[in-house]
C-alpha positions as a printed NumPy array, in Angstrom:
array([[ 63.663,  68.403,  94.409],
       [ 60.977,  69.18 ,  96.954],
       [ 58.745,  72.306,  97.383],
       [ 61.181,  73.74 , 100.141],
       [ 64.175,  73.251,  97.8  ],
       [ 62.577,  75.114,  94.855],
       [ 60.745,  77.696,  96.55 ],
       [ 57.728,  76.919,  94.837],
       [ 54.389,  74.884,  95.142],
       [ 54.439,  71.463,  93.444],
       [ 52.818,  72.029,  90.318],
       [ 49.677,  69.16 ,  89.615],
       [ 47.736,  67.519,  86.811],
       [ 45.644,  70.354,  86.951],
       [ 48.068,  73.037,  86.284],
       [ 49.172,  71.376,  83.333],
       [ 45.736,  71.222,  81.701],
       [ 45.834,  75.172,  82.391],
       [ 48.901,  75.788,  80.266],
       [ 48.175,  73.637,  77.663],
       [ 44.803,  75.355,  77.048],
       [ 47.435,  78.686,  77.273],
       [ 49.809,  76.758,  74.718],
       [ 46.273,  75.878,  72.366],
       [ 45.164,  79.362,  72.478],
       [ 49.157,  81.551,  71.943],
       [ 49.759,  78.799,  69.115],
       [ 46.921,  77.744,  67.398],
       [ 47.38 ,  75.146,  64.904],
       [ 45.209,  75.895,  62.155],
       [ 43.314,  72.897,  60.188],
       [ 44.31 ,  70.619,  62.623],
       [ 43.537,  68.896,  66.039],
       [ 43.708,  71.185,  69.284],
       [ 46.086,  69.515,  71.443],
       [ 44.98 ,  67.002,  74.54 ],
       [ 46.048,  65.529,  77.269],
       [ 45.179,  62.169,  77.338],
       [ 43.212,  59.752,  80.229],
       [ 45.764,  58.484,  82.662],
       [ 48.19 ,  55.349,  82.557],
       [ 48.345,  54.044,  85.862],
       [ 51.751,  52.13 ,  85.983],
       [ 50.688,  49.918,  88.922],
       [ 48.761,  48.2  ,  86.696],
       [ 45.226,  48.518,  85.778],
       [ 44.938,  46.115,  82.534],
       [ 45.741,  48.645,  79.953],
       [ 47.862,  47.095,  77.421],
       [ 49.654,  49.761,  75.971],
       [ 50.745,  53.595,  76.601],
       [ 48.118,  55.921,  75.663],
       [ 48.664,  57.464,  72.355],
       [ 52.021,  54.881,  71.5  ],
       [ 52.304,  54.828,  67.691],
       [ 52.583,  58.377,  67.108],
       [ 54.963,  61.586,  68.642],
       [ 54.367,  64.256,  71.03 ],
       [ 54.909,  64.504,  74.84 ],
       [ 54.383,  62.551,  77.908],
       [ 54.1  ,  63.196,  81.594],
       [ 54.748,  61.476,  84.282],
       [ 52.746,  62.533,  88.07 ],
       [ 52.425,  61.136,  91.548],
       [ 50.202,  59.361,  93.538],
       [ 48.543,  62.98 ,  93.59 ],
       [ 48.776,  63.596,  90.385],
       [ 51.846,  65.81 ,  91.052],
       [ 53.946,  66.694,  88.587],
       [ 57.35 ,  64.917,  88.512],
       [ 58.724,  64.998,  84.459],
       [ 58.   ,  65.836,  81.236],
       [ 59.49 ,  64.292,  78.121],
       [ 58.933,  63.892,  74.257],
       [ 59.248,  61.405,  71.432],
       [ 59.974,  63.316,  68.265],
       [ 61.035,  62.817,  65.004],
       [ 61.859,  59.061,  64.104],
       [ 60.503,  57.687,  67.709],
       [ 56.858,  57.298,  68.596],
       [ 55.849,  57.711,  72.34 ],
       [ 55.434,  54.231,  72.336],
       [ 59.525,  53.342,  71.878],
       [ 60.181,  56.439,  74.124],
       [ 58.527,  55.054,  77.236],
       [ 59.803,  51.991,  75.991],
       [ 63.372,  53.006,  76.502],
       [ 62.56 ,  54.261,  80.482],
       [ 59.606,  51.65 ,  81.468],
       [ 60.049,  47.936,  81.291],
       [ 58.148,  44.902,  82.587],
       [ 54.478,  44.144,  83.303],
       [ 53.376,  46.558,  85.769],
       [ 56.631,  48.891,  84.268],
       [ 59.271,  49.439,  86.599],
       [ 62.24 ,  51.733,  85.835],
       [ 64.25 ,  50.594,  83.397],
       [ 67.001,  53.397,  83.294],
       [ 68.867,  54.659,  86.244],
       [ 67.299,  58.572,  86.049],
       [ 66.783,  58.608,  89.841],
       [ 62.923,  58.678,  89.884],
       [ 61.103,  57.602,  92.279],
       [ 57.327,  58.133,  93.215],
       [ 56.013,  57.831,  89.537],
       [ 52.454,  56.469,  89.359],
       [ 50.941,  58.13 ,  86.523],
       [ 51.567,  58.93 ,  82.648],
       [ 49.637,  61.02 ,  80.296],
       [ 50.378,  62.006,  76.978],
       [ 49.626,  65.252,  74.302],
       [ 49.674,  63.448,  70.929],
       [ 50.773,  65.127,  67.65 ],
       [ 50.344,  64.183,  64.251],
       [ 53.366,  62.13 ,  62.6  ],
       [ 53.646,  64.681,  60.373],
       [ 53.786,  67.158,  62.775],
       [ 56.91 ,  65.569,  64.534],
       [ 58.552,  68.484,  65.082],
       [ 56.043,  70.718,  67.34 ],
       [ 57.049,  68.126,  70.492],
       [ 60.297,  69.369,  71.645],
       [ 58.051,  72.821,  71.27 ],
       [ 55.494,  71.719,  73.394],
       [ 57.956,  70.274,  75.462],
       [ 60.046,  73.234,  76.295],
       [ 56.808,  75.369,  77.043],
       [ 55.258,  72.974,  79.498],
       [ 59.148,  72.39 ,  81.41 ],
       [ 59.229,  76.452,  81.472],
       [ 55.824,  77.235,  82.985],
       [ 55.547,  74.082,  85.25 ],
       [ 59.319,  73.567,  86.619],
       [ 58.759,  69.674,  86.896],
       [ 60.859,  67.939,  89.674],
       [ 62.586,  66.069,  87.292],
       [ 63.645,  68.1  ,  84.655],
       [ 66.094,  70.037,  85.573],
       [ 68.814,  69.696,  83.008],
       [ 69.422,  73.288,  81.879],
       [ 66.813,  74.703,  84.09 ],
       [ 67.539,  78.358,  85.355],
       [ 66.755,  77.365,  89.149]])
């Protein structure tokens, strides 16, 4: 879906670090960390080893070349963001793995939670997919 087919401008890197300061402040999450977006994963290949953030749950994103935004996701409950990405990236640079129709992907971030806060990612999920309208997700999107 491109800006002229959704009426709306393509929402970046940026934007996202603007709602999820909004999410921090309408949900705080007393005694424990504020939530963070973490440095980027460049998929074409930059030495890193492993996804940022992989052993525990919470949400990743995936941007352009511009740091566009193309899909958010989560790894909850008994999967770590690790196995998650696991299941859609393969191979050394990753490549697609699953047949979701993506193309353009160059970047992935992630907003850790604690393990035993598995259960706030699909939250943090949803509210990120409402406010930024990602290209990608648009199973059960209102558009």
């Amino acid at each position: 879906m491109t800006e002229a087919n959704t009426g709306t401008k393509a929402q970046t890197i940026e934007d996202l670090r603007k709602e999820l300061i909004a999410f921090n402040d309408e949900f705080p999450r007393p005694d424990h960390p504020t939530l963070v977006l973490s440095e980027p994963y460049d998929f074409k290949g930059d030495g890193q080893e492993s996804w940022p953030n992989s052993a525990l749950p919470g949400v990743y994103v995936i941007t352009d070349e511009e740091e566009k935004l193309l899909y958010i996701g989560k790894a909850s409950c008994t999967r770590n963001l690790g196995q998650r990405l696991g299941a859609h990236f393969t191979g050394s640079p990753p490549e697609t793995k699953c047949n979701e129709g993506w193309s353009g992907f160059r970047f992935l971030r992630t907003i850790a939670v604690e393990q035993e806060r598995h259960f706030e990612a699909p939250a943090i999920e949803e509210f990120l997919i409402f406010k930024l309208k990602t290209e990608f997700n648009v199973a059960g999107s209102s558009r």
